[in-house]
N, C-alpha and C positions, 0 to 999 in steps of 0.2 A: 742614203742621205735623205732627211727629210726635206718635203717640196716647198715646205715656205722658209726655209735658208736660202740665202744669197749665194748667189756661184761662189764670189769671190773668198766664202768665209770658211775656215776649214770646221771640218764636223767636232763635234765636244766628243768628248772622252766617254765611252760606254760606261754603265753605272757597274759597282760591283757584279757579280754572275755568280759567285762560288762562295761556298763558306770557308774555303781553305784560305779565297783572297782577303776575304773578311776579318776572316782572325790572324791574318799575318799584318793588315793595314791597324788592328785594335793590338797584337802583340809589340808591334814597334815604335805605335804612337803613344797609346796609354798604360796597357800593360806592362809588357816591358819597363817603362822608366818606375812605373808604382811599386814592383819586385823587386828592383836596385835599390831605389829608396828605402825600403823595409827591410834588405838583405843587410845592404849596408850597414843601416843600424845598428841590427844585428852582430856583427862583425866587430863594431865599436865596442858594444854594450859588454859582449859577453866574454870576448878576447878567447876564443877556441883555438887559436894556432892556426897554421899555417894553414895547413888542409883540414878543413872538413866541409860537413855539409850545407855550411852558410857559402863556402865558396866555391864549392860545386854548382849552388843556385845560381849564382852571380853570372858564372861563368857561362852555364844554361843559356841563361835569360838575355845575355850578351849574343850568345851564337842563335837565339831563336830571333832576337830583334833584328839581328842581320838578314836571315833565314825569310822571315817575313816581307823586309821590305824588298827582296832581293824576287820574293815569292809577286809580290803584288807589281813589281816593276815588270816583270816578265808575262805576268797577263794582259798587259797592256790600259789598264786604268786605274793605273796609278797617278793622282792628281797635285798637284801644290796645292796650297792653302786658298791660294785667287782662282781654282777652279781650271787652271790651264796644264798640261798632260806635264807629267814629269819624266825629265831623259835616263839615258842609264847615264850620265853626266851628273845628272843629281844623286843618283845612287851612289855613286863612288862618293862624290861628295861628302855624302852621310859618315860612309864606313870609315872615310878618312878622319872624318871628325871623332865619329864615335868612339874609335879603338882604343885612340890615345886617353882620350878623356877618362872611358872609363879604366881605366888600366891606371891611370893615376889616382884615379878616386879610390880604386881596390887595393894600390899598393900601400896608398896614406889610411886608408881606413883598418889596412891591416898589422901598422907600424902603430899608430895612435890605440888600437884595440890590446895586443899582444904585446906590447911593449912600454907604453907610455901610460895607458891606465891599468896594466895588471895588477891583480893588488896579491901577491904571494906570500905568501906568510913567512 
């Protein structure tokens, strides 16, 4: 603990240490949604069916952004947005969010892509 902190104040959160944590804090805050965003797209634009490899990506990039923040919770400096330490309460949090979300965004992008704009001769 540094010595000119007040007893009563608890110590801030250690800064990154690792590049594994680094790139699992940049894989699920910016990465991650920037890949979904352009897979997605994808997915719409091209209408490839069911399976392939825009939805292998997706899928990827969902189980890395989990993977990540799951990674940087467990090093223990993993921060909120104000600077103050994040729980595994926020974690869950997250994945509880995230799953549905994007599973709906996958399932709509793949009915709207494959279905509703195919254009087959």
């Amino acid at each position: 603990m540094k010595t000119d902190q007040p007893v009563n104040q608890k110590p801030e959160v250690e800064g990154i240490s690792s590049w594994s944590v680094l790139f699992g804090r940049l894989m699920w805050f910016m990465i991650g949604p920037a890949i979904l965003m352009g897979t997605t797209y994808g997915i719409v634009t091209r209408g490839s069916g069911w399976v392939s490899g825009l939805n292998a990506t997706y899928l990827i990039t969902v189980a890395l952004m989990v993977l990540g923040r799951w990674n940087e919770q467990r090093s223990g400096c993993a921060t909120l947005a104000d600077g103050k330490p994040a729980t595994w309460e926020h974690y869950r949090r997250y994945v509880r969010y995230l799953l549905p979300i994007v599973g709906i965004v996958w399932l709509v992008a793949n009915v709207v892509g494959n279905h509703v704009l195919r254009s087959d001769s």
